[in-house]
N, C-alpha and C positions, 0 to 999 in steps of 0.2 A: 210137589212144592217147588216153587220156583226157586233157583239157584240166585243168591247173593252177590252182584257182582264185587270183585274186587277192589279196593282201593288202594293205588300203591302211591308211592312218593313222585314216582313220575309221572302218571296219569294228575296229581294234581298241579304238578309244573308246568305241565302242557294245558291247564284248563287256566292255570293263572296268565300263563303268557297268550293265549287267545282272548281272555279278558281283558289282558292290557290294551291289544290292539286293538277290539271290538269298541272300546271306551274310546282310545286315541282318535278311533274312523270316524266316532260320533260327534267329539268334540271338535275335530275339523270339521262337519258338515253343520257343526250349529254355529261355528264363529269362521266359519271361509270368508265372509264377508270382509271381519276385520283383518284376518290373516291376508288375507288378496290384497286390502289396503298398504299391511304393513311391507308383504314384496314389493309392490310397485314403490312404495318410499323409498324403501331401502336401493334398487335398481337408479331410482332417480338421483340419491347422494352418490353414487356409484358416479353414475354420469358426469355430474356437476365437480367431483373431484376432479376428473379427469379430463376434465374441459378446465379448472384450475390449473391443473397441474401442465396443461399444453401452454396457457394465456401466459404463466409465468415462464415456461421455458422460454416462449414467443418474445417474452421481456426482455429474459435475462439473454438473449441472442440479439435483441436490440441495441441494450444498453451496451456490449461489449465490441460491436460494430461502431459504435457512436464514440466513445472511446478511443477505437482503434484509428479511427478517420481524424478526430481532433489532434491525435497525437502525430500523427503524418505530416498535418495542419501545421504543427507546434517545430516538429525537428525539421522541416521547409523554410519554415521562417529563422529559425537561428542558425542553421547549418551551412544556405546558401551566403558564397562569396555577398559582399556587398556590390562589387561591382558586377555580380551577374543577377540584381534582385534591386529593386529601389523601393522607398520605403512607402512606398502605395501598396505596393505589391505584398510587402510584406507586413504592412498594418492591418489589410485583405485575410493576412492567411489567420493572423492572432484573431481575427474579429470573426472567422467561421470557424475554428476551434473553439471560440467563446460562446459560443453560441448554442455550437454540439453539446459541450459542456455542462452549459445551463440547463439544457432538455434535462443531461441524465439526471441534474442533480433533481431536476422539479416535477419530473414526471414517472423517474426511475428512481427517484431516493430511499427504496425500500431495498434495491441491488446492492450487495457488496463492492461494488463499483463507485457508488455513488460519494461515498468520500474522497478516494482517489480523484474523482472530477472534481472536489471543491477544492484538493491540493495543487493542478494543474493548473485551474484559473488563478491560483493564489501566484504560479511561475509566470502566466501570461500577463497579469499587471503586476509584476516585478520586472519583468522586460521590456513592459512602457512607463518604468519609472514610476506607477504609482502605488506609491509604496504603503500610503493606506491603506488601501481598497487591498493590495495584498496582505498587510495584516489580520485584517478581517476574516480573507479566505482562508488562513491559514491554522489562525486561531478556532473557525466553524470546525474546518477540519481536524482540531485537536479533542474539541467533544466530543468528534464521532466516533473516532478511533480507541482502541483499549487495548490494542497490542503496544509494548513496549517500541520495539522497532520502530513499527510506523510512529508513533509520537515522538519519538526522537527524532524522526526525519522532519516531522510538526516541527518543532522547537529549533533544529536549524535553521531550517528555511527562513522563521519569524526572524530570530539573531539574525540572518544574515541580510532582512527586509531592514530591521533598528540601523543594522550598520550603515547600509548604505544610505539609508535616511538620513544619517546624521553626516556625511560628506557633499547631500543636497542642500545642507542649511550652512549658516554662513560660520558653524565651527565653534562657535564662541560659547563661553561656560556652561550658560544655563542651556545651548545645545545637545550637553555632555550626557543629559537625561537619555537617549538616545541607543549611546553607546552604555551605557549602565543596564537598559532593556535588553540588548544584546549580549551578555555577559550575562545576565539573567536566565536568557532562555538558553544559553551554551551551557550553563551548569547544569540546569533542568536538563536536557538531555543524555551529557555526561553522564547522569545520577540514575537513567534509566536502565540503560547496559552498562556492560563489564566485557571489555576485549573483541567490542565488535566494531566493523566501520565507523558506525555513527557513534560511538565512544570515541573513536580518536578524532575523526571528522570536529565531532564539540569541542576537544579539547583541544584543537588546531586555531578552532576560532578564539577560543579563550586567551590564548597563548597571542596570536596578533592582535586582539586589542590589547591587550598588556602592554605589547612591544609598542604601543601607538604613546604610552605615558612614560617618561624617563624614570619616575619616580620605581615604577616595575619590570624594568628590563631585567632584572636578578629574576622574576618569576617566570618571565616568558621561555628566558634560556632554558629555566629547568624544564620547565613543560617540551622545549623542543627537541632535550634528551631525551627527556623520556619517551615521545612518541619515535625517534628514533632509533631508542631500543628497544621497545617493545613492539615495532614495528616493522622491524629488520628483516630482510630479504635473503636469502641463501647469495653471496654474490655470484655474479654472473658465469658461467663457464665456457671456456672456449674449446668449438668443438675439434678433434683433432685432425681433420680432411677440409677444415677449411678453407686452406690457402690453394688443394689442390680442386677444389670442385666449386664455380662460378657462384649454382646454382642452392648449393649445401650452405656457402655464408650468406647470399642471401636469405635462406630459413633463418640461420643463426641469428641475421639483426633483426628478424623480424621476434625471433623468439627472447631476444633482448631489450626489446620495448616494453614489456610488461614489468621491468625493473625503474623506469623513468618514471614522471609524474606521478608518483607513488604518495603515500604521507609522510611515510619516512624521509625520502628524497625532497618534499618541499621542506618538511621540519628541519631537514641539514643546511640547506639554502639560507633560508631564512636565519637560520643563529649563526652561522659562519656572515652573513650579514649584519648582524644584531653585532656579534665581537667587532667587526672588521670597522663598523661607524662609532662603536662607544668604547 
């Protein structure tokens, strides 16, 4: 009589997991068809990513060359003497920075970059006087942005486009609309930070057009303490080998320039002015 083989637990694991695979090998040979379909898709979005993903970089290497060139463009024309630059030359540099510009905004407006060009051309017809065409860019530019910061910088710019608009007209009341735009958009940026540049920067503009109404000089003062105190500099130190080393106090003044032109320094000017006429 024939002997019974055994069955054990693992004789039937080993028959299940030959099963599985026996199944698995048949199931790919009855759908290799779509399965080979589905590799090659998959291999193809593969691709196609990564031909995105070069096209963008290819962009965004564009657009910050374009950028970089306009702004070369931009501090050429404001930076050079007027008597080593005539205004051909320099209406030349404003109109191929406007240009560059324009590209990023119209062809790269998808780049983080692309705002910042619509702020830059908003500086380039603010430096040919027109002061529309710069409110326009400035204000596109305030849509696009959502960082506080940057809208602040928006909102100065605009006030300081109103201001100067209204010293292009001939001053009279119903001009005054103007200077009320500007005061408008210095509080809006005020209002966006707290203790940073463009905080006081606004509140500097606030403070001279006030000074611009007799009726406000009490308010401009106070503004111009405060940015004075809250803006205050460690005073200056003298170094102690100065006098004996040429080359030591020249570091020294130059290390003493960063004290000058300050906000604080123009807000003390300014009211010791403000006192000194009223």
């Amino acid at each position: 009589m024939a002997k019974t083989p055994r069955i054990t637990f693992k004789t039937l694991k080993e028959d299940e997991v030959r099963s599985y695979w026996l199944d698995l090998i048949n199931r790919v040979r009855e759908n290799r068809k779509a399965l080979l379909i589905g590799v090659v898709s998959l291999l193809a979005l593969l691709v196609i990513v990564q031909i995105f993903r070069h096209r963008a970089a290819a962009r965004a290497n564009t657009a910050t060359i374009l950028l970089s060139q306009a702004r070369t463009e931009i501090e050429a024309a404001l930076l050079r003497p007027p008597d080593r630059m005539d205004e051909q030359t320099r209406e030349r540099l404003f109109g191929s920075a406007d240009e560059k510009l324009q590209l990023l905004s119209d062809f790269y407006r998808r780049s983080n970059l692309a705002p910042y060009a619509l702020y830059l051309r908003g500086n380039i017809a603010f430096f040919r006087n027109n002061y529309d065409e710069a409110a326009n860019f400035y204000t596109e530019y305030l849509d696009k942005v959502s960082d506080p910061t940057e809208k602040a910088d928006g909102y100065i710019a605009l006030g300081y486009t109103y201001e100067n608009k209204f010293f292009w007209t001939a001053q009279k009341d119903e001009d005054r609309v103007w200077l009320d735009r500007a005061l408008q958009n210095y509080l809006e940026a005020e209002n966006l930070t707290s203790g940073t540049l463009q905080h006081y920067q606004a509140m500097l503009g606030r403070a001279r057009l006030y000074d611009l109404q007799e009726d406000r000089a009490a308010q401009a003062k106070e503004l111009y303490e405060r940015i004075e105190r809250e803006r205050k500099l460690e005073p200056p130190k003298l170094w102690a080998d100065a006098k004996q080393s040429p080359q030591t106090w020249l570091l020294n003044q130059a290390e003493q320039m960063k004290y000058l032109f300050t906000l604080a320094e123009t807000a003390r000017l300014r009211r010791e002015r403000l006192e000194a006429g009223r």
